[in-house]
C-alpha positions as CSV (number, residue, x, y, z in Angstrom):
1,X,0.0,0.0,0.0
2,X,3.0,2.2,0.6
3,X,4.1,1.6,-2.8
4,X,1.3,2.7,-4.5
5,X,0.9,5.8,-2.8
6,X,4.3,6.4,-2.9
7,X,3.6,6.0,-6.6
8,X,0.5,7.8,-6.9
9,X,2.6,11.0,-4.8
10,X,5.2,10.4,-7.5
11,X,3.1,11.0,-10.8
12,X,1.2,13.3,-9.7
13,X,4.4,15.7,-8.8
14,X,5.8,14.4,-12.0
15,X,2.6,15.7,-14.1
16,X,2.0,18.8,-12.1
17,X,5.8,20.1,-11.8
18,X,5.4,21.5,-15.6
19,X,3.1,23.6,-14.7
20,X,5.0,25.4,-11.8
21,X,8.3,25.1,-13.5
22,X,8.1,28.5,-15.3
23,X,9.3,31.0,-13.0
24,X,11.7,33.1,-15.0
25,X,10.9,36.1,-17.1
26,X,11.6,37.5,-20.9
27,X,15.1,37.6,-21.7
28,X,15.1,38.9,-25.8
29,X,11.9,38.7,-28.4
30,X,12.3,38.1,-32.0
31,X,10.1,38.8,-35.0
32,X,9.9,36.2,-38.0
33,X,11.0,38.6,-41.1
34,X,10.7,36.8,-44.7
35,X,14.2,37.6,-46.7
36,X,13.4,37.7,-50.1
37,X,15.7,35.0,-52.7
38,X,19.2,36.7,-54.4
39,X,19.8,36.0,-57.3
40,X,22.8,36.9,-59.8
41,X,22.7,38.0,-63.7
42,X,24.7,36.9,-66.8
43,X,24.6,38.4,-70.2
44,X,25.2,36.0,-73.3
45,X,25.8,38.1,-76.7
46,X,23.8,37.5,-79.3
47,X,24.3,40.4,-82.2
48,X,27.3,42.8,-81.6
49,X,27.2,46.4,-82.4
50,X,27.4,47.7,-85.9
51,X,26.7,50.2,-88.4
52,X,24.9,50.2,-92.0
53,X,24.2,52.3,-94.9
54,X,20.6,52.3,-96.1
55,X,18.8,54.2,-98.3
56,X,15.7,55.7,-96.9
57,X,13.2,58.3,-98.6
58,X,15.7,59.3,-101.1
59,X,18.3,59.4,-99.6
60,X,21.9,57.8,-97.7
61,X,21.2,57.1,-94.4
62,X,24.0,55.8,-91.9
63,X,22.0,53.6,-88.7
64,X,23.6,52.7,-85.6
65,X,22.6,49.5,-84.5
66,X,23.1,48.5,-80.7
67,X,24.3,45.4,-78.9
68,X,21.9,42.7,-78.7
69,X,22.4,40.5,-75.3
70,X,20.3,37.8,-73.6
71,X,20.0,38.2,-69.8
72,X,20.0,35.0,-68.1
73,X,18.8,35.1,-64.3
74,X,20.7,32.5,-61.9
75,X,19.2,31.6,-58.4
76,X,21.7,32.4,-55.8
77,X,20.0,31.3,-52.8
78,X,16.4,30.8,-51.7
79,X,13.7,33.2,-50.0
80,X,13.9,32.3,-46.1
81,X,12.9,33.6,-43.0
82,X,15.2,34.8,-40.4
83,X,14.4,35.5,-36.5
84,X,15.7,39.5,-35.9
85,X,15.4,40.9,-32.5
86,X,13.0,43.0,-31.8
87,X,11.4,45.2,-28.8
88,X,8.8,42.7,-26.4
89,X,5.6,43.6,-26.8
């Protein structure tokens, strides 16, 4: 009979202790901000500069061309969240 009160004493100190085991107070707080993926960019040539003579509305007309590149987009490293400090509320 001692046992099983000894037991009973036991458990119920074990299941209640949780609940009187928080006794300290806030040390920091932290918000949960979203950081937003980086990526980085590469450009691939695909016409280079130049410079023609056409003949437009009569007349000899020298056109400038620009540099025609393809922009290729390469994932650096994934969105995330982080945990920043912030004031308690």
């Amino acid at each position: 009979m001692k046992k099983v009160l000894a037991g009973a004493i036991l458990a119920a100190s074990t299941l209640a202790a949780p609940a009187f085991a928080w006794e300290g107070k806030v040390v920091a707080c932290y918000d949960k901000i979203w950081v937003p993926a980086t990526y980085t960019y590469s450009k691939k040539l695909i016409m280079a500069a130049h410079t023609e003579w056409e003949y437009r509305n009569g007349q000899m007309v020298k056109i400038h061309y620009p540099a025609v590149y393809k922009e290729k987009k390469h994932l650096d490293k994934a969105g995330h969240y982080v945990a920043r400090k912030a004031p308690c509320k």
